[in-house]
C-alpha positions in Angstrom: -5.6 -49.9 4.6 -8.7 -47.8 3.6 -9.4 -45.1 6.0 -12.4 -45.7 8.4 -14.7 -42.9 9.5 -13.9 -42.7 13.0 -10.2 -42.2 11.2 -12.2 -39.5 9.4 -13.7 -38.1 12.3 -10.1 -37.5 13.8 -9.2 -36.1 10.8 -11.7 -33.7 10.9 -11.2 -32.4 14.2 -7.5 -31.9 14.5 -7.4 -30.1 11.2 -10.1 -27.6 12.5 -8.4 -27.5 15.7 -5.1 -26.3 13.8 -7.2 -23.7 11.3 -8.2 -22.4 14.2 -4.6 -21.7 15.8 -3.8 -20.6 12.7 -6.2 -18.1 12.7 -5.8 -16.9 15.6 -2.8 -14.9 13.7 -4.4 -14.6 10.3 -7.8 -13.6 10.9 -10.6 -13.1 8.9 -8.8 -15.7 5.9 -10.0 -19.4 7.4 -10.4 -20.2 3.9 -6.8 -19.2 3.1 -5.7 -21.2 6.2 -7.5 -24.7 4.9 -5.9 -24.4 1.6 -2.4 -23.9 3.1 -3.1 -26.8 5.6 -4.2 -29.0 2.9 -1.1 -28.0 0.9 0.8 -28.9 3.6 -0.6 -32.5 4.1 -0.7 -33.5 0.7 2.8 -33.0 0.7 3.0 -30.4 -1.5 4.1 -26.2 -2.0 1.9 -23.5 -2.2 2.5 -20.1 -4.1 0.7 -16.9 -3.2 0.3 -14.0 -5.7 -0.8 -11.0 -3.3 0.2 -7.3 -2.7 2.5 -6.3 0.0 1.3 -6.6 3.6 -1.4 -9.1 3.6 -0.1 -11.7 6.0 1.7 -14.1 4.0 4.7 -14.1 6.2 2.5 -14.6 9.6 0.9 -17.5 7.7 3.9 -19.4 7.1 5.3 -18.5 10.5 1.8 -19.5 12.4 1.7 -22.4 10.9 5.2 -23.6 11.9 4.5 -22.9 15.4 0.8 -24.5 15.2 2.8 -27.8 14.0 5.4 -28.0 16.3 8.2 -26.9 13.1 10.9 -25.5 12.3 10.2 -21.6 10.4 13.3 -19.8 7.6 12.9 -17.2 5.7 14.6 -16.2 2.1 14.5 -13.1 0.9 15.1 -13.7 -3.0 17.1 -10.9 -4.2 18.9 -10.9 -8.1 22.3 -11.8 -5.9 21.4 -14.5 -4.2 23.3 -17.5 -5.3 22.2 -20.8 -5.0 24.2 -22.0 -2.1 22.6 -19.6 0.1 19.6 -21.5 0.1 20.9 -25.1 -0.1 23.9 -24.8 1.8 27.8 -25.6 1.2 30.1 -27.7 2.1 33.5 -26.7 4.2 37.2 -28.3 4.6 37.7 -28.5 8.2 41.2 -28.4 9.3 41.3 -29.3 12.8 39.0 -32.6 12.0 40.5 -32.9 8.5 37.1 -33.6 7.4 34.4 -32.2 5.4 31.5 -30.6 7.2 27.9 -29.4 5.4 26.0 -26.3 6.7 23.0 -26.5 6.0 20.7 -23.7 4.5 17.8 -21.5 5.2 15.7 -24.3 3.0 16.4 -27.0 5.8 12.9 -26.1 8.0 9.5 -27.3 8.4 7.8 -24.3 6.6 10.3 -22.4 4.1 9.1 -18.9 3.0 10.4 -17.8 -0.2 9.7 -14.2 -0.3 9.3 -12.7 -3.5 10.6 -15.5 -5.6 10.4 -14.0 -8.7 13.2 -11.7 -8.1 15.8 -14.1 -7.9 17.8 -15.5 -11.2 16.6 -18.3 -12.7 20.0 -20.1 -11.6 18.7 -19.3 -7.9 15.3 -20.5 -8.8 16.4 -23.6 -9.8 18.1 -24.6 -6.7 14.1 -25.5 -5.2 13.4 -27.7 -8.3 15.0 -30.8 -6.2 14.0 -29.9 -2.8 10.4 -29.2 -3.6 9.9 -32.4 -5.9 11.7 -35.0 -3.6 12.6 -33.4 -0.2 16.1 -34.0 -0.4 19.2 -31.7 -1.3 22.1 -32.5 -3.3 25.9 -30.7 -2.5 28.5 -32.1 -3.8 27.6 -35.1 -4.7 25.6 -36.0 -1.2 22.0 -36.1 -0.6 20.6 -34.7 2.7 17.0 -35.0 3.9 14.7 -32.2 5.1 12.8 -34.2 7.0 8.7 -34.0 7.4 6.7 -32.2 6.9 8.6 -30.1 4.6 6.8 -27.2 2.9 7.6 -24.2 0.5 5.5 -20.9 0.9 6.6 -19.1 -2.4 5.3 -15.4 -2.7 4.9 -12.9 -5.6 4.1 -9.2 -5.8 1.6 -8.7 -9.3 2.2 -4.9 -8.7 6.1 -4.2 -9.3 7.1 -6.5 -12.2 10.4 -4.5 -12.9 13.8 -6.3 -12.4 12.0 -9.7 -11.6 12.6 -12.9 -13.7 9.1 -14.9 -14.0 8.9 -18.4 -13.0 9.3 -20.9 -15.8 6.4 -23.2 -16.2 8.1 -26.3 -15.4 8.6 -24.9 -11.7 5.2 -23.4 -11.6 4.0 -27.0 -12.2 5.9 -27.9 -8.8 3.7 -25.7 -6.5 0.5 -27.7 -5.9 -1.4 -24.9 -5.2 -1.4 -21.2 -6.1 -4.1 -18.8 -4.2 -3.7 -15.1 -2.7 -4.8 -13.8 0.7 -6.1 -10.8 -0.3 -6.9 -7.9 2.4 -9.2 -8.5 5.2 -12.7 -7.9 5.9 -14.0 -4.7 7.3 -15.0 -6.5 11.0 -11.5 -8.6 10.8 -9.5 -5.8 10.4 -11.2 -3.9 13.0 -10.1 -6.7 15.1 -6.4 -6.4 13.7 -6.5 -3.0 14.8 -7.8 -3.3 18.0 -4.4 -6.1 19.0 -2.0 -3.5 17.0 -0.1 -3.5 20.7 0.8 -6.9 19.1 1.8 -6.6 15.0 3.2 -10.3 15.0 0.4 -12.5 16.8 2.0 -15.6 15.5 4.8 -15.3 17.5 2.3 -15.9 20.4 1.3 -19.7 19.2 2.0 -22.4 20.7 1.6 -26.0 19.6 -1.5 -27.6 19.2 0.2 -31.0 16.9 3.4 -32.4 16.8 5.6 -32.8 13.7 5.3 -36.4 14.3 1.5 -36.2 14.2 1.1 -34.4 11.0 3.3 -36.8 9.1 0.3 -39.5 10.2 -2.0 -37.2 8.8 -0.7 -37.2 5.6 -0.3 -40.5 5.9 -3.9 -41.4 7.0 -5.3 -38.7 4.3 -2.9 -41.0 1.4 -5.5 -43.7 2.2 -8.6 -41.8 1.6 -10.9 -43.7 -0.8 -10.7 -42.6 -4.6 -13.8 -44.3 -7.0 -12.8 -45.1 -10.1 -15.2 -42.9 -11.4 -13.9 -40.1 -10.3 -10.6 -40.8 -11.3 -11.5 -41.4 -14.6 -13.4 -37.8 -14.2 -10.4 -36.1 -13.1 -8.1 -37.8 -16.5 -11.4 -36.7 -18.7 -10.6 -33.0 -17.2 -7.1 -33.0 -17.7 -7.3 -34.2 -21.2 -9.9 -32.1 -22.4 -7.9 -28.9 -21.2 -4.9 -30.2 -23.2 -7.1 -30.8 -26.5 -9.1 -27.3 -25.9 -8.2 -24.7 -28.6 -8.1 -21.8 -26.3 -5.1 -23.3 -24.5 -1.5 -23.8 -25.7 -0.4 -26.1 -22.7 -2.8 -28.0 -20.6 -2.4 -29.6 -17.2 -0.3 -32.0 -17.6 0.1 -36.1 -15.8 1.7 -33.7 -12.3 -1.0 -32.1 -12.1 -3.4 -34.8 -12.6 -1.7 -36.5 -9.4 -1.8 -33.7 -7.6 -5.6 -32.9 -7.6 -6.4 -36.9 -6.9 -3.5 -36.4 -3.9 -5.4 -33.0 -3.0 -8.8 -34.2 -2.9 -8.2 -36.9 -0.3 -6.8 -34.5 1.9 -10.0 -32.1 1.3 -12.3 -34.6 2.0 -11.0 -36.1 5.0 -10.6 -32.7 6.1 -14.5 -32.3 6.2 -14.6 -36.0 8.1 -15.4 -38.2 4.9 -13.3 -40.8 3.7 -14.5 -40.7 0.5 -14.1 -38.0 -2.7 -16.9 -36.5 -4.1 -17.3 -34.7 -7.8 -17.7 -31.9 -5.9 -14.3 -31.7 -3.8 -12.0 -31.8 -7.8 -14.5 -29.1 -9.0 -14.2 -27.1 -5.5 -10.4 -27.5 -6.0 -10.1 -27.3 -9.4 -8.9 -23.7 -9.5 -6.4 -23.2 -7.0 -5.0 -26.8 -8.6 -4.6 -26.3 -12.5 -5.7 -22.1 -13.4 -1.6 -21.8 -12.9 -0.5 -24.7 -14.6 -2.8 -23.9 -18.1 -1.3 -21.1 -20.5 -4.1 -19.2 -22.2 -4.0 -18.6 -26.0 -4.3 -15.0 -26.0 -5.4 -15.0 -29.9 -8.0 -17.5 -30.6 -9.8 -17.4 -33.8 -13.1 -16.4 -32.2 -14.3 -15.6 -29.2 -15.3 -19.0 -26.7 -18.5 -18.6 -25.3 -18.9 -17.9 -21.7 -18.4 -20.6 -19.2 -21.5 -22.5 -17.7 -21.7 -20.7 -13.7 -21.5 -23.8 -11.9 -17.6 -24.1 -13.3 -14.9 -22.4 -11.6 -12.7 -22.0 -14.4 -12.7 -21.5 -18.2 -11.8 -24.9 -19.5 -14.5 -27.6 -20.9 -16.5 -29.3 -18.8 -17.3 -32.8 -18.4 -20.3 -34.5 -16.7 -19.2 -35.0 -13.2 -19.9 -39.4 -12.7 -21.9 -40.1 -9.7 -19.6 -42.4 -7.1 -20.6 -45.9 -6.9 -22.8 -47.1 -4.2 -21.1 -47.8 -1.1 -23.7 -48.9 2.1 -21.6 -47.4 4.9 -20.7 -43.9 3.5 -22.7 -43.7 0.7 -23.4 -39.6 0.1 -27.5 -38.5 0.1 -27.7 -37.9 -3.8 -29.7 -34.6 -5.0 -33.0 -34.1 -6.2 -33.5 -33.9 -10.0 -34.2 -30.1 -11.0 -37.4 -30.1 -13.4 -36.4 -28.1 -16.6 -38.2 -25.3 -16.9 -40.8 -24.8 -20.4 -39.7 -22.3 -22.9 -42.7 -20.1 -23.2 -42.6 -19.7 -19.6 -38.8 -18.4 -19.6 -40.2 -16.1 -22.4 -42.9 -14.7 -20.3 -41.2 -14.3 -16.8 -38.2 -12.7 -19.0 -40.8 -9.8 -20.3 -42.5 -9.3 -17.1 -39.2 -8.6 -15.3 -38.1 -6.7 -18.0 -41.2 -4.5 -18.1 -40.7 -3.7 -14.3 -37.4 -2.7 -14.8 -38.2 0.0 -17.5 -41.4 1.3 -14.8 -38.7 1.8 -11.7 -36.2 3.7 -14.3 -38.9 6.0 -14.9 -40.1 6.6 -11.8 -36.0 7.3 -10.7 -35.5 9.7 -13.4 -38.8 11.9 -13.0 -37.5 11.9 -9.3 -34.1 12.5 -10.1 -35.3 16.1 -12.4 -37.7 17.0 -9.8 -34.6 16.8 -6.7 -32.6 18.8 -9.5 -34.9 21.5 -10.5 -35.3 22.2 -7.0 -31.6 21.9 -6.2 -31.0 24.5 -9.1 -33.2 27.3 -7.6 -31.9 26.8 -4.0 -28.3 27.3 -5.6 -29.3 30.2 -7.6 -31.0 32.3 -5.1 -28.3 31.1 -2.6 -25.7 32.4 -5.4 -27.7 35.5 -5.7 -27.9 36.3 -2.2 -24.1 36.0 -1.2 -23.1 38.9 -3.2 -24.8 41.3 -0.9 -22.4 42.9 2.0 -22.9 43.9 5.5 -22.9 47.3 4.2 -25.7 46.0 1.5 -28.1 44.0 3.8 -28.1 47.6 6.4 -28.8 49.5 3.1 -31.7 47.2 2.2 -32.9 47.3 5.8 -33.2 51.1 5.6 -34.4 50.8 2.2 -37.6 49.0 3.7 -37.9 51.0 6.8 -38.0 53.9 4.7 -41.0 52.2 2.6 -43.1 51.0 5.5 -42.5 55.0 6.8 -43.9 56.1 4.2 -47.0 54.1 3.3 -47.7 53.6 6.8 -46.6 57.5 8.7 -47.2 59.0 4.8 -43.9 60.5 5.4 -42.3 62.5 2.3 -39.2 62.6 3.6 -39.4 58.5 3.6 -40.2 58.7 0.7 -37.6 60.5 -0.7 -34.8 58.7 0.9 -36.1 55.4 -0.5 -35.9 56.8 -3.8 -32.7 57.8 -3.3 -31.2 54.5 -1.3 -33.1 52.6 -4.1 -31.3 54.7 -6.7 -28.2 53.3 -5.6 -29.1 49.7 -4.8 -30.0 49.5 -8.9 -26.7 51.1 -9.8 -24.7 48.6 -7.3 -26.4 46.0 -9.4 -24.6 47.2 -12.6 -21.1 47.2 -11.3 -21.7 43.0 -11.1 -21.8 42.7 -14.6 -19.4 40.4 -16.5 -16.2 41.9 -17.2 -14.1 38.7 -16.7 -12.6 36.4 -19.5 -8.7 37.1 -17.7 -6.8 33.9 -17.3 -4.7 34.3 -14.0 -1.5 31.8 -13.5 0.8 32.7 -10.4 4.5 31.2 -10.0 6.4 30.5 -7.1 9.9 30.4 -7.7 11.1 28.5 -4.4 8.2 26.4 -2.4 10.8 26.6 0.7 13.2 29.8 1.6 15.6 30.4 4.5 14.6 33.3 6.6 16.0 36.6 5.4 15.8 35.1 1.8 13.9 36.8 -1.3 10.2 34.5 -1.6 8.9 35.8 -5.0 5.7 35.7 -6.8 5.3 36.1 -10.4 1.4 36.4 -11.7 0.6 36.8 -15.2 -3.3 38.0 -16.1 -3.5 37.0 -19.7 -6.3 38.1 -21.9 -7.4 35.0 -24.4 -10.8 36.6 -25.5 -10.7 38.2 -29.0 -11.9 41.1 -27.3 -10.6 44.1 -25.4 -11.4 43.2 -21.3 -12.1 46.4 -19.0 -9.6 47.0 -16.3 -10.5 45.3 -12.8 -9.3 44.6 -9.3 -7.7 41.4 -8.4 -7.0 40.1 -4.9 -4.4 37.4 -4.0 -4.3 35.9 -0.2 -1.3 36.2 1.5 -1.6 34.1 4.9 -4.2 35.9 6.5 -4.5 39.4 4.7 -4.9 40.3 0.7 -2.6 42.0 -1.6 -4.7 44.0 -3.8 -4.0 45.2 -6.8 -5.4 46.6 -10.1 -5.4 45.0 -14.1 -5.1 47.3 -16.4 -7.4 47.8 -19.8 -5.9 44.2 -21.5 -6.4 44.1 -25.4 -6.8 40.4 -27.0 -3.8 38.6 -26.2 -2.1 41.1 -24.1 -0.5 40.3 -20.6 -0.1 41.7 -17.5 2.9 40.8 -15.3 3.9 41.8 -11.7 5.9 40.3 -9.1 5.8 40.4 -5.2 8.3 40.2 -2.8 6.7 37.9 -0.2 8.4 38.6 4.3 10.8 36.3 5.0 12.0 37.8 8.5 10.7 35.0 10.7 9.9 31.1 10.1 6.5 30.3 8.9 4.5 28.7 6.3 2.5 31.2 4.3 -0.5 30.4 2.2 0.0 32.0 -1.6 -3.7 32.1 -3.4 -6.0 31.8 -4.6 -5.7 35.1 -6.8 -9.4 36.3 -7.3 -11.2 38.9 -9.7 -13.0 40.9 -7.1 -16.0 43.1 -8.7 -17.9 45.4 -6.5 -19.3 48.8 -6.1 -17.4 51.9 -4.8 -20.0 52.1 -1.5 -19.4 48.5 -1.1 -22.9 46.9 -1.5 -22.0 44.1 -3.4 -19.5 42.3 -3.7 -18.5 39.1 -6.2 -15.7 37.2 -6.6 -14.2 34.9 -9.3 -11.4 32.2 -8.1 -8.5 31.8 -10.8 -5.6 29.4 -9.4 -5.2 27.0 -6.3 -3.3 27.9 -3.0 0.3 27.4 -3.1 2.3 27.0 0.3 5.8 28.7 0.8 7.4 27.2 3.8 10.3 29.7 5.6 13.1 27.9 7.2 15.2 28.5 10.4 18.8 30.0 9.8 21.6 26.9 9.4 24.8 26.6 8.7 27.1 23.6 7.6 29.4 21.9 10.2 32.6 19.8 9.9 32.4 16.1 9.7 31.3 14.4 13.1 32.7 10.6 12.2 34.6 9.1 15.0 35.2 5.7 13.4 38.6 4.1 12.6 39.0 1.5 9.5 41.9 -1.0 9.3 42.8 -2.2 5.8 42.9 -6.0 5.1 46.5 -6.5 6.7 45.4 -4.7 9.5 47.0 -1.4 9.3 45.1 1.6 10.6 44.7 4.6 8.1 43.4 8.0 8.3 40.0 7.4 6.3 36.8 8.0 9.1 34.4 4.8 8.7 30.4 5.6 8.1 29.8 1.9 9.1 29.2 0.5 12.3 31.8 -1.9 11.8 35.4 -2.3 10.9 38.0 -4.9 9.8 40.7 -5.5 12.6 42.6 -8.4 12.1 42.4 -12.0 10.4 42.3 -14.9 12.3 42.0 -19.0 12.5 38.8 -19.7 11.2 36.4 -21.6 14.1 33.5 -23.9 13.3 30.4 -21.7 13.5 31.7 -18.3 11.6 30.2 -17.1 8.9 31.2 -18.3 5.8 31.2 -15.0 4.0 33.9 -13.6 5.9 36.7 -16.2 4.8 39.5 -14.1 3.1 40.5 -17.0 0.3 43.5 -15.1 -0.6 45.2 -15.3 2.9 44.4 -19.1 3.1 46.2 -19.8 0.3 48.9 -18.5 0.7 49.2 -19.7 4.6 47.6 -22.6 4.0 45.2 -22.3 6.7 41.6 -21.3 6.7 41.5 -17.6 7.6 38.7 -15.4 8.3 38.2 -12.3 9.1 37.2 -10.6 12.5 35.4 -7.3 12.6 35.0 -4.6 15.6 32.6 -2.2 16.1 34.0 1.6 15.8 33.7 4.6 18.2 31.2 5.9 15.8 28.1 6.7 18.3 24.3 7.8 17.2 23.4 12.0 18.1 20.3 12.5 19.8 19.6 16.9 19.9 17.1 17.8 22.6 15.6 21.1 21.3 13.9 23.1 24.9 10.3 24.8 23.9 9.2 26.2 27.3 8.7 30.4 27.1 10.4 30.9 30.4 13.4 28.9 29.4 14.2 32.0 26.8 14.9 35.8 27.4 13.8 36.9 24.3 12.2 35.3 20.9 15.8 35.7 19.2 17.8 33.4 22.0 15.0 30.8 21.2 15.4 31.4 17.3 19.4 30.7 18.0 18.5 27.2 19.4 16.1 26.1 16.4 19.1 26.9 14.4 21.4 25.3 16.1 19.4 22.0 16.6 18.4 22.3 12.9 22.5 22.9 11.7 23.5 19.9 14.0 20.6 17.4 12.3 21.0 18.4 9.0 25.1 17.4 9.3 24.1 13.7 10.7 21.9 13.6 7.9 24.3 14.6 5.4 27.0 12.5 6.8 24.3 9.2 6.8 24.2 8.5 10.5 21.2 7.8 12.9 19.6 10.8 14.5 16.9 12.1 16.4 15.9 15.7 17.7 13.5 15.8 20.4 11.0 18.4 22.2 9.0 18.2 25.2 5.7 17.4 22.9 7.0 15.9 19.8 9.9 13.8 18.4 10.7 16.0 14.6 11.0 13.8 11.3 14.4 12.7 10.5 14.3 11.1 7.5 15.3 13.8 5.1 16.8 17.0 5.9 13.7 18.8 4.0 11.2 16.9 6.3 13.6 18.3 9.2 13.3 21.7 8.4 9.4 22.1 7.5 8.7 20.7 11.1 9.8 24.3 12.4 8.9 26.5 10.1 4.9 25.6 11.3 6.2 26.6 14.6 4.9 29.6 16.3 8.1 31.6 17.7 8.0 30.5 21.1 6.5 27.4 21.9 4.4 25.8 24.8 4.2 22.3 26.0 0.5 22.3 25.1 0.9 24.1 21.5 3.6 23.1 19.6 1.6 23.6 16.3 -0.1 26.9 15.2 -0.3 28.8 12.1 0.8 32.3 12.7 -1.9 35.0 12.9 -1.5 37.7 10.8 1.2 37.4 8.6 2.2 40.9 6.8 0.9 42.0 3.6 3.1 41.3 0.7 4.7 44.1 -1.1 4.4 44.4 -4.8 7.4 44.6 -7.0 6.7 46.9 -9.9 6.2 45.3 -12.9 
């Protein structure tokens, strides 16, 4: 029977009542939440192209739990095989009977993760499932029961080693849509419960299985007019005859936009389809099923704005009169007179050109005066403290003697002016050097050679003046001087950079430094970037710390150590509820009886290194030195050897995950530490000392 409004009305509020459960885990994406919702009532499977991390797993999992259902999750992999996601079938002994397990796709709300990585063997093993909710093995059908619904995702970033879906499955998913990442208020809200990064887990209820399964049924019997029907063919068809398409949608996905649309509208408590609903829907419906022409002869003119997607468009037919539900019909629109369009479009076009102008001449007023702030700011920073005192006696020795009529003023603001002018001259250009600087090893152990090659070439076709040239060591300068380069020449020289104690020493940048011998002025020229050399404690390599025993398949113990937390020990009767994968097929056949095989965990235990950084816990700074190296030598050999460790300090827990991460944690370490700075930069590291070229 047709549904009624008060049906409608029902509809309506239990399907807000789950969005809003829903989104009580996915927030911010109610839109997102309707779509899957509707998918899910019309029966159907949705597929989301999205980036990593944008909730597509706590969407499938929330809405499980909002719907009373069952959640699985399959992680598609290229070695997944088809009967890990339908199932098999298993000779039982004891019962002398055959008994199915069921698989992973046997759940309310299946989430196949990353579909597209899977073979297209795997990918085929939906095709039943997803069309008629029942799997096939061996000959037997079994029922998934309702609702039944497949969440399959896609990454669009990492395309390499994945096998794209053939369009004959695509055309199974009734929807395809993407989440996309949140809003800037709704993900201030997801950071404010990051106590709680799974909020779906939290749900409860708010319909039974049994309830939705009415829905869909109720929604099945939403009222269609023939008009629209016939509008939703006239679509279908015209993208199949369109030139800029080589496959249309085809008589699926005609169904499945009439099957959609019912649910839509009821959703919004009408029972009745507008035109609108189809051309609301029309994207996430058909834009996957259609495959562009990428080639057309000439380029199709740009869609009308009112249409969501690039295919032709056909006058949407007004539904028929119908007295109870009948939908308010819109107002005509008057079309608007040519020479008016005209008009309007020159008017607007004339203001436009009036507020560019008045931005520019703004714009080059802002930037003159930007230019003479940064030239006198430019000019300015050249001048010393040895400079500005000069100048300051320069003008007390003026006003002395035009005020006082002192000679002696006089005299000495000739001479300090004298020397002011000749300061001036020893800032002339004399650069043109091109400066590179080499690091031969970013990260050193201490007592290890840190060397710096730098190379000042001359690329001018002129001969370049000799200069001094500074390069930052840490906290002090090495200073050193370029000789008279002609065009082309080079300059080499090498330092030796301390190593006798763990730090991490800033290299650069190396600077032309020109300035006059009182020290007046001073200028400097940057050529390269800072470069970081990080010193390592002192470690040494240990003996193997594996504990763990391995058994071969007969169960014989041998003298290989296990890097595994388990180990085979012996084979056994297999027991309803094992794991399948661990049935050794060559023992049952040749006792006759299902064997499997039973694991133990081994002696093999996890190293946790506490590392003690309180002063008064140390006699000197080379007993505390001992115990970084120690702690470091016994983290690098877990690492090395692949097991789980952690080293640990009274402020801070030291990155494991590669030895070189390990390593640079101490090296920023001061040499003794406190509880309330474990961090500092040492302060004044020692000059380097120049090799001779």
């Amino acid at each position: 029977m047709p549904m009624t409004q008060e049906n409608a009305t029902w509809f309506a509020e239990t399907f807000d009542k789950v969005v809003g459960n829903v989104g009580e885990a996915l927030l911010g994406k109610q839109h997102v939440i309707r779509l899957a919702l509707t998918t899910m009532l019309a029966e159907g499977h949705l597929l989301l192209e999205d980036a990593p991390g944008t909730g597509k797993t706590a969407l499938a999992r929330a809405l499980a739990a909002s719907v009373q259902g069952s959640h699985s999750r399959i992680q598609f992999t290229p070695d997944l095989l088809p009967s890990d996601i339908t199932g098999v079938t298993i000779y039982n002994q004891k019962t002398t009977a055959w008994e199915f397990h069921p698989g992973p796709v046997f759940a309310s709300v299946v989430l196949a993760d990353e579909i597209n990585r899977a073979s297209p063997k795997t990918q085929s093993a939906l095709l039943e499932v997803m069309e008629e909710s029942t799997v096939t093995v061996d000959g037997v059908r079994h029922e998934t029961g309702r609702p039944f619904m497949v969440i399959a995702t896609q990454n669009p970033i990492e395309q390499a080693g994945t096998y794209r879906l053939p369009e004959a499955q695509l055309d199974r998913f009734l929807m395809k849509t993407a989440i996309g990442y949140p809003s800037r208020e709704a993900l201030t809200d997801i950071l404010a419960g990051s106590d709680r990064p799974d909020r779906s887990r939290d749900l409860e209820a708010v319909i039974t299985s049994g309830a939705i399964a009415s829905m869909a049924d109720i929604a099945s019997q939403n009222h269609v007019e023939h008009s629209i029907l016939d509008y939703i063919g006239a679509l279908a068809e015209a993208t199949r005859e369109s030139p800029d398409t080589q496959l249309g949608v085809s008589t699926r996905g005609a169904i499945a936009m009439a099957r959609v649309t019912r649910v839509w509208a009821a959703s919004q408590g009408r029972p009745y389809v507008l035109p609108d609903d189809v051309k609301e829907l029309a994207e996430v419906v058909w834009a996957h099923r259609l495959v562009m022409d990428l080639t057309p002869p000439s380029p199709a003119p740009p869609p009308p704005e009112s249409s969501p997607v690039p295919w032709p468009t056909c006058p949407p037919p007004l539904p028929a009169r119908r007295t109870p539900m009948a939908s308010p019909a819109s107002a005509p629109q008057t079309p608007t007179a040519a020479p008016s369009t005209v008009r309007n479009t020159a008017q607007e076009t004339l203001r436009t050109a009036r507020t560019i102008t008045v931005r520019v001449r703004s714009g080059v007023g802002r930037w003159r005066d930007w230019a003479v702030t940064t030239t006198v700011h430019r000019g300015l920073a050249v001048v010393t403290s040895t400079g500005w005192a000069c100048l300051l006696l320069l003008a007390v020795c003026v006003v002395g003697g035009v005020r006082v009529g002192w000679q002696e003023a006089w005299a000495a603001a000739a001479v300090l002016g004298v020397i002011v002018v000749t300061a001036w001259l020893w800032l002339l250009p004399r650069g043109g050097h091109a400066v590179h600087h080499e690091l031969f090893e970013r990260r050193v152990t201490v007592g290890d050679n840190a060397i710096v090659h730098l190379t000042v070439h001359n690329p001018t076709g002129h001969l370049l003046l000799p200069t001094r040239m500074e390069m930052a060591v840490g906290a002090a300068n090495a200073v050193f001087a370029v000789p008279t380069l002609r065009p082309g020449a080079d300059h080499e020289r090498g330092f030796v950079l301390p190593t006798a104690r763990r730090s991490v020493v800033t290299i650069g940048p190396v600077v032309s430094v020109n300035s006059d011998p009182v020290g007046l002025l001073r200028r400097e020229h940057g050529h390269t970037e800072p470069q970081t050399v990080h010193i390592h404690p002192r470690t040494i390599r240990l003996g193997t710390t594996l504990r763990g025993v391995m058994r071969d398949v007969e169960g014989a113990v041998t003298q290989e150590l296990s890097s595994s937390d388990v180990s085979f020990h012996a084979l056994r009767d297999y027991v309803p509820g094992d794991d399948r994968r661990n049935v050794h097929w060559r023992t049952t056949a040749r006792t006759g009886r299902l064997m499997v095989r039973q694991f133990e965990e081994t002696h093999r235990a996890n190293l946790l290194v506490l590392l003690d950084t309180r002063p008064d816990d140390y006699e000197t700074d080379e007993d505390f030195e001992t115990a970084v190296s120690v702690a470091c030598s016994l983290g690098l050999n877990a690492i090395s050897d692949g097991r789980e460790v952690a080293v640990l300090t009274q402020t801070e827990a030291l990155p494991t995950a590669t030895g070189r991460r390990l390593l640079d944690a101490p090296a920023c370490w001061r040499r003794r530490l406190t509880p309330t700075a474990a961090m500092s930069w040492p302060a004044k590291p020692p000059l380097a000392t120049p090799r001779p070229p």
